[in-house]
C-alpha positions as CSV (number, residue, x, y, z in Angstrom):
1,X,15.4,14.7,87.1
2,X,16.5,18.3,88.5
3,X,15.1,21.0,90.0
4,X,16.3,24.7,91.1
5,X,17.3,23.1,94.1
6,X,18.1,18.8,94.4
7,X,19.8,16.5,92.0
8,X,18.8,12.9,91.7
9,X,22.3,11.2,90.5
10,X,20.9,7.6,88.4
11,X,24.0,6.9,86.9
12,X,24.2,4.2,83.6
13,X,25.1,0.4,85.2
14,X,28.1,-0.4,85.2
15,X,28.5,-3.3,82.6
16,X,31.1,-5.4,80.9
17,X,34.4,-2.9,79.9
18,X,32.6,0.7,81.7
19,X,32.7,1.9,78.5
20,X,29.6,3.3,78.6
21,X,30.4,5.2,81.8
22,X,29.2,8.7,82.6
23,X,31.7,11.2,84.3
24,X,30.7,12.6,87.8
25,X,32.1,15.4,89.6
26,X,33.7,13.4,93.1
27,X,33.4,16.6,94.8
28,X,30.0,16.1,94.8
29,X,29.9,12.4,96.7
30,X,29.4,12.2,99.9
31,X,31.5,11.6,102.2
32,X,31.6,7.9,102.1
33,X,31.5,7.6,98.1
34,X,34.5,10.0,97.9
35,X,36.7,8.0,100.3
36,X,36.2,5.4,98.0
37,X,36.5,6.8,95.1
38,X,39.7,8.1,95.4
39,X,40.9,4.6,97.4
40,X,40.0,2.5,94.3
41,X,41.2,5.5,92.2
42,X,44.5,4.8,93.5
43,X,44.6,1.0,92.8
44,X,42.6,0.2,89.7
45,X,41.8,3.6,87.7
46,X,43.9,6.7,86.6
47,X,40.5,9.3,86.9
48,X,38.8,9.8,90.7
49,X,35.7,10.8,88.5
50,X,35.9,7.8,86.6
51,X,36.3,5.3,89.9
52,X,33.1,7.4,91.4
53,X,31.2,6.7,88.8
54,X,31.7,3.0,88.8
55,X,30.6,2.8,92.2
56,X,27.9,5.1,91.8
57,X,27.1,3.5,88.5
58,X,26.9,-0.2,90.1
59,X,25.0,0.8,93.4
60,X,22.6,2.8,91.8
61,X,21.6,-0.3,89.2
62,X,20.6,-2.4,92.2
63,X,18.5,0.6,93.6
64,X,16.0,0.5,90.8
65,X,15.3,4.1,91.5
66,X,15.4,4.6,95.5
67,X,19.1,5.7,95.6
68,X,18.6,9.5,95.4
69,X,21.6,12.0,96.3
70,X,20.4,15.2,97.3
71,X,21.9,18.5,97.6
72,X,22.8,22.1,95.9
73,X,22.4,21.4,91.8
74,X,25.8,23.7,91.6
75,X,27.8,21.2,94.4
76,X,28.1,24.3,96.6
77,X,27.0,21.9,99.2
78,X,27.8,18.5,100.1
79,X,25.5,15.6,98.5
80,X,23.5,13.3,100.9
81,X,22.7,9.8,100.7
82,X,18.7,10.2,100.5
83,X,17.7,6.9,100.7
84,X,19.4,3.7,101.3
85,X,16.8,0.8,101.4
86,X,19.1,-2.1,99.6
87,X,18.2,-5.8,100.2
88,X,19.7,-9.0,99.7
89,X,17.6,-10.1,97.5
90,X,17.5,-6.7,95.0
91,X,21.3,-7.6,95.3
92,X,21.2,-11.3,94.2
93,X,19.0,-9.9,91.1
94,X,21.0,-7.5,90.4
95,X,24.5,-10.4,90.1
96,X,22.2,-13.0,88.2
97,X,21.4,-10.9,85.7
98,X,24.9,-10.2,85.0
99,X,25.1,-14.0,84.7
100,X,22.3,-14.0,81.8
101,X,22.8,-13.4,78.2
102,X,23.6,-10.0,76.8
103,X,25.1,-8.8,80.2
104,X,27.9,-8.1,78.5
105,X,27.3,-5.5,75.7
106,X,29.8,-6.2,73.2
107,X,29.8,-10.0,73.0
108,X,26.1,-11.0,74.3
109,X,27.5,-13.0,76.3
110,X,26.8,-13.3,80.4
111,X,29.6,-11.6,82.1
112,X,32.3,-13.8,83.6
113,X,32.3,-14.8,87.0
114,X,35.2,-12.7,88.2
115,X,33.6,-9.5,86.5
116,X,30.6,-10.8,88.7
117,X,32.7,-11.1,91.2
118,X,34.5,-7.3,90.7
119,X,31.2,-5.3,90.1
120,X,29.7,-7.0,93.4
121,X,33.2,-5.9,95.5
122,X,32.6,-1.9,94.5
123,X,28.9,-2.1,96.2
124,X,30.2,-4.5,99.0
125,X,32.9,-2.2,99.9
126,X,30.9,1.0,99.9
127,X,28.6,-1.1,102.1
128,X,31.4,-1.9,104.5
129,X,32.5,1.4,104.6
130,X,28.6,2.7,105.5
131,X,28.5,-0.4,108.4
132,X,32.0,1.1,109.8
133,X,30.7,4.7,109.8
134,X,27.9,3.2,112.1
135,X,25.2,4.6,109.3
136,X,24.3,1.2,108.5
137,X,23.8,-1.9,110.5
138,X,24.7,-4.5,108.3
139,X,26.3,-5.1,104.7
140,X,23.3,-6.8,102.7
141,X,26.2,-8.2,100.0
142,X,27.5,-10.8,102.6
143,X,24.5,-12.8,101.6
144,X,24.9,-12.8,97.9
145,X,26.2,-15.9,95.6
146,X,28.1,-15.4,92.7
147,X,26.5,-17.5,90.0
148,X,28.7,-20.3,88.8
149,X,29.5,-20.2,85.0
150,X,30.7,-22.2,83.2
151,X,34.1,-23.6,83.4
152,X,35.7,-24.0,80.0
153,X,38.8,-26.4,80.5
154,X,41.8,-23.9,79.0
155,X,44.2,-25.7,76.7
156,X,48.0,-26.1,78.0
157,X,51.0,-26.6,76.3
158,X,52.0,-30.5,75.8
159,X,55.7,-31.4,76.7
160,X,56.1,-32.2,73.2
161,X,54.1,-29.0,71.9
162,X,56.2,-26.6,73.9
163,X,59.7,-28.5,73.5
164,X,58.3,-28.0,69.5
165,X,57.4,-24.4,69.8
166,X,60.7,-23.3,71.8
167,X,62.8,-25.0,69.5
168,X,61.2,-23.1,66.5
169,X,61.7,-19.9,68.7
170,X,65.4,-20.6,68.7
171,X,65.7,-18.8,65.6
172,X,63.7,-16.0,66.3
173,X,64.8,-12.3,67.8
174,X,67.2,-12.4,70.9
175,X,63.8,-10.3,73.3
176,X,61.9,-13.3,71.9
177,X,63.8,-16.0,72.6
178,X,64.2,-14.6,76.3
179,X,60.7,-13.8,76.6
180,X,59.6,-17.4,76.0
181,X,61.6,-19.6,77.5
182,X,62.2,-17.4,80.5
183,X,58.1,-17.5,81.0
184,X,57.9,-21.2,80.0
185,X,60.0,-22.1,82.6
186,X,59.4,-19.6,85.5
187,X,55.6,-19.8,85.1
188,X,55.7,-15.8,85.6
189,X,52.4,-13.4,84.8
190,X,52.8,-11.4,81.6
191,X,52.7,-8.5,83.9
192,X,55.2,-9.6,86.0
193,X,57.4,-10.2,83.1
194,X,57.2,-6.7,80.9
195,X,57.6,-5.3,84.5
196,X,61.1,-7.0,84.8
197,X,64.6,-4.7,85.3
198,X,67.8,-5.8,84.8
199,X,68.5,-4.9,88.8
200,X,66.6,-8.3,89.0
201,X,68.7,-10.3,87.5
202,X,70.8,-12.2,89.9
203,X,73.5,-13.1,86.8
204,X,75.7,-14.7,89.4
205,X,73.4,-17.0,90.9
206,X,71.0,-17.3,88.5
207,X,68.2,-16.1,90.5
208,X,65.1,-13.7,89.2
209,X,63.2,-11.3,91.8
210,X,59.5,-10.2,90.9
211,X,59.0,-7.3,92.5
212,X,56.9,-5.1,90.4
213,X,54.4,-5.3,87.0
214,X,54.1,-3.6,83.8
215,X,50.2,-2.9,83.2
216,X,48.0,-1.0,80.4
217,X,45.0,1.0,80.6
218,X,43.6,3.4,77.7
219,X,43.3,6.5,80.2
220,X,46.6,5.7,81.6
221,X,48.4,3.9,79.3
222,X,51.6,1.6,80.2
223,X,52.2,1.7,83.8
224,X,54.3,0.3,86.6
225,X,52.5,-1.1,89.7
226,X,52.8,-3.2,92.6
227,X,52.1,-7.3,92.4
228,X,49.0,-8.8,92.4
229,X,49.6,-10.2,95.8
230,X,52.3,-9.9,98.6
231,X,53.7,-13.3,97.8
232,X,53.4,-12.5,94.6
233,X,56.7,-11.0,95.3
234,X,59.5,-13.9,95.0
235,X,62.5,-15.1,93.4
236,X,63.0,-18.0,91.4
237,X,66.1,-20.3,90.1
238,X,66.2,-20.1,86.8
239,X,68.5,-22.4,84.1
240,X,71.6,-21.3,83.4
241,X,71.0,-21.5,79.6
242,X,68.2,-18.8,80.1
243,X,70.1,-16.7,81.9
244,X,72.4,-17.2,78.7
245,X,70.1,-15.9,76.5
246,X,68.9,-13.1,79.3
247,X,73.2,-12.4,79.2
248,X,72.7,-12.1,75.2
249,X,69.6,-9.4,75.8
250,X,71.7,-6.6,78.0
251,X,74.5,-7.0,75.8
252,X,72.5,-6.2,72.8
253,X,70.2,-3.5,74.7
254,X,73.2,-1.5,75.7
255,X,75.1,-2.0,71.9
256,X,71.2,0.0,70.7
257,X,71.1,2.4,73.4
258,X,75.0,3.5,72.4
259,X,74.2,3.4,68.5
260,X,70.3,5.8,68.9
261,X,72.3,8.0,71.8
262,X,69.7,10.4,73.0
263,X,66.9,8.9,71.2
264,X,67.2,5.6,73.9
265,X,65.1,5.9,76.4
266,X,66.9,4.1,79.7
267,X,64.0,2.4,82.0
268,X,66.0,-0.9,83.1
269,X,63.4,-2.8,81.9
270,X,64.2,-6.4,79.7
271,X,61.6,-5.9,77.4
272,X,61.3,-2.9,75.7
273,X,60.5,-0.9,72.2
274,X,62.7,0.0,70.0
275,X,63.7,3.3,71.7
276,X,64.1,1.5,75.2
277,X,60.4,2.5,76.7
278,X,58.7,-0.5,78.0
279,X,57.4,-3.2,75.9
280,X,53.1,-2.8,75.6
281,X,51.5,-5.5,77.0
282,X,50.0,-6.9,73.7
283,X,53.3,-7.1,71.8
284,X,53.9,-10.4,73.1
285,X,50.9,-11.4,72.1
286,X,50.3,-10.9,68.9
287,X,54.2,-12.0,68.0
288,X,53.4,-15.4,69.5
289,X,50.0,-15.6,67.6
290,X,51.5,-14.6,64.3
291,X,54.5,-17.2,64.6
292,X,52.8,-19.6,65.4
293,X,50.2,-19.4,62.5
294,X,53.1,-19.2,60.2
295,X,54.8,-22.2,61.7
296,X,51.7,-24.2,62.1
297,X,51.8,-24.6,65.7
298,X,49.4,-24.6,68.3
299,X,47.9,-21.0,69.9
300,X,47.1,-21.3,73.2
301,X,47.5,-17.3,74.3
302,X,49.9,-16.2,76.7
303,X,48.8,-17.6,79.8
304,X,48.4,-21.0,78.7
305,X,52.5,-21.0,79.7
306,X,52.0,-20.2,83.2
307,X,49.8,-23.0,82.9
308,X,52.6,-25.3,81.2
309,X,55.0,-24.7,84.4
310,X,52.7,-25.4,87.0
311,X,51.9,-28.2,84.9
312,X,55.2,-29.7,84.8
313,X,55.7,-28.3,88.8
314,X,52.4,-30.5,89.6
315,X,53.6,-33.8,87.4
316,X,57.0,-33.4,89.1
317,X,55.6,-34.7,92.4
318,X,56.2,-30.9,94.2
319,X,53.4,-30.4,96.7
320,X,51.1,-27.6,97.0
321,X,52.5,-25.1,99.0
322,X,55.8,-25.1,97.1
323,X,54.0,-25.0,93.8
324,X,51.5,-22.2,95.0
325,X,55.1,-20.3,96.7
326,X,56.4,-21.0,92.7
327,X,53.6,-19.3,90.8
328,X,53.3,-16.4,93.3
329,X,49.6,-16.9,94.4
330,X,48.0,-15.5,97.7
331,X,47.6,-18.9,99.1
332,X,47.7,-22.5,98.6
333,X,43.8,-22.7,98.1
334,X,43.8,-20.4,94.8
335,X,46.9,-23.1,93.4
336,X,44.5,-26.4,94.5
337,X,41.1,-24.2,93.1
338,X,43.2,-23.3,89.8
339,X,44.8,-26.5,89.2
340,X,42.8,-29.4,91.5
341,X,42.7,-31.5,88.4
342,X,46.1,-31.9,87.6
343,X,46.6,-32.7,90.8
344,X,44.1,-35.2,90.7
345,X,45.6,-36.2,87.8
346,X,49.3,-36.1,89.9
347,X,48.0,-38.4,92.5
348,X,46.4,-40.5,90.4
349,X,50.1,-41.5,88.8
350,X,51.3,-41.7,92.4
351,X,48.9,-44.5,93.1
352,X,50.3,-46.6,89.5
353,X,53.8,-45.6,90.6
354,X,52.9,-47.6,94.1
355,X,51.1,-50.3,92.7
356,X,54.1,-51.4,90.7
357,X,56.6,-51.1,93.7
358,X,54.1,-53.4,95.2
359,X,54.0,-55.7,92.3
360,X,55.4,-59.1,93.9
361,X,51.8,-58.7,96.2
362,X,49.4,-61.5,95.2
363,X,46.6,-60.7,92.9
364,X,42.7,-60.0,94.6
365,X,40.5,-61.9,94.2
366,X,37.1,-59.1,94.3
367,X,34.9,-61.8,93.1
């Protein structure tokens, strides 16, 4: 689709992992696309080329063919948006059929809502950015629905399964022991705990800040970044036998880093390698998975212990806003949208708990 003088950009879709990606030269955007580029660059992707193709790569699928970017074949001169002639409804085609089977390329399956959700925000936001520039009148992705999928019910962690599983832990490797109960209790992201430094720790008063995560890309590998959200950032109480075991942690992190000298590696973090670099983020995971198969317990993945402690937060009677505060979300909605039915559940207790303080009423007669 060149010539001596024009290129036509039609990038591959973006789909599932971007694996499949093509790499484009972001000095030949336009103006728009670049800004953006380098924007989401910043906050989600290590390569500016990568991040423009992702846009480029999920516009251009809903274009079927009239998003053309013009300009010198050599990039001497800024590319131009040829044609922008996007509807609503080529939009809502575009998200369904990531809803369908085989949107996904490597499991058949239809893409999960919050991929939906993510490959829909890259077009929306280039769209906002055209509507600001006054090159465009209106964003046509304000009008789109995510499909619902369906929502799988994720196992948790009984009381009885988790007071089981910790105990068995008990015995296990000092970083283990910490890792576990300390995220059992505290209801912290994965993130938020490889992202942990000892600066944190509050030994006196037994108080944890989050203020930064521990993340994993294959172009960037592990890196430190900023929390999900703003009050994502918090400190928590935390039991004074944890800290205990936290106490046990340092004293054996600084006992290695004298004993390897110049091979340690000194990044404050609580989790760490052998050497003292951070801990990867799928360490944890596969330890828990392998223990627990050889123990015969339950596997519920990482996560499913965030779930536990809002879990026991919710059956303890704490309302909303203090649980949502707890677990570090933006706001109270994304707690009651996460967890409505264990509060449901809550309230429903609430109402027995009444109905026997109100025992001595007489009985009703409905009939």
């Amino acid at each position: 689709m060149l010539n001596n003088e024009t290129q036509w950009v039609q990038p591959t879709p973006l789909r599932g992992n971007g694996s499949n990606l093509i790499d484009f030269p972001v000095n030949a955007l336009p103006p728009i696309l670049r800004e953006m580029a380098l924007a989401i660059s910043r906050t989600t992707l290590s390569d500016v080329s990568m991040a423009a193709t992702s846009i480029l790569s999920s516009v251009s699928y809903c274009f079927s063919g009239q998003f053309r970017i013009l300009g010198k074949k050599d990039h001497s001169e800024p590319l131009v948006i040829d044609s922008l002639k996007i509807t609503a409804r080529q939009l809502q085609g575009f998200v369904n059929s990531l809803a369908k089977e085989g949107a996904n390329e490597k499991t058949g399956k239809p893409l999960a809502p919050k991929t939906i959700r993510h490959n829909l925000s890259f077009i929306s936001d280039v769209f906002s950015y055209a509507v600001k520039m006054d090159l465009l009148s209106d964003n046509p992705c304000r009008k789109v629905t995510i499909p619902k999928g369906e929502v799988k019910e994720k196992p948790v962690y009984s009381q009885e399964e988790m007071a089981l599983l910790l105990t068995r832990i008990s015995g296990e490797p000092t970083k283990y022991r910490a890792f576990f109960f300390l995220i059992a209790y505290s209801g912290f992201r994965r993130s938020e705990m490889l992202g942990l430094e000892w600066k944190d720790i509050d030994f006196e008063n037994n108080i944890i800040s989050i203020k930064r995560t521990s993340n994993y890309t294959a172009e960037r590998g592990i890196y430190t970044d900023t929390t999900k959200t703003k009050r994502s950032q918090r400190v928590l109480k935390i039991s004074p036998y944890i800290i205990g075991i936290l106490k046990e942690l340092k004293d054996e992190q600084d006992d290695e880093a004298l004993r390897l000298g110049d091979k340690w590696v000194e990044t404050d973090r609580l989790f760490v390698k052998w050497n003292g670099e951070p801990m990867n983020n799928q360490t944890p995971y596969g330890w828990l998975k392998e223990f627990c198969e050889k123990n015969e317990l339950p596997f519920y993945g990482i996560h499913s212990f965030r779930h536990f402690a809002a879990s026991a937060l919710i059956s303890a009677g704490l309302d909303v806003t203090t649980v949502s505060g707890a677990l570090g979300h933006c706001n109270s909605g994304t707690t009651l949208n996460v967890y409505s039915h264990m509060f449901q559940n809550a309230q429903a207790r609430v109402a027995e708990a009444m109905d026997g303080a109100f025992s001595f009423l007489p009985a009703q007669d409905n009939t």
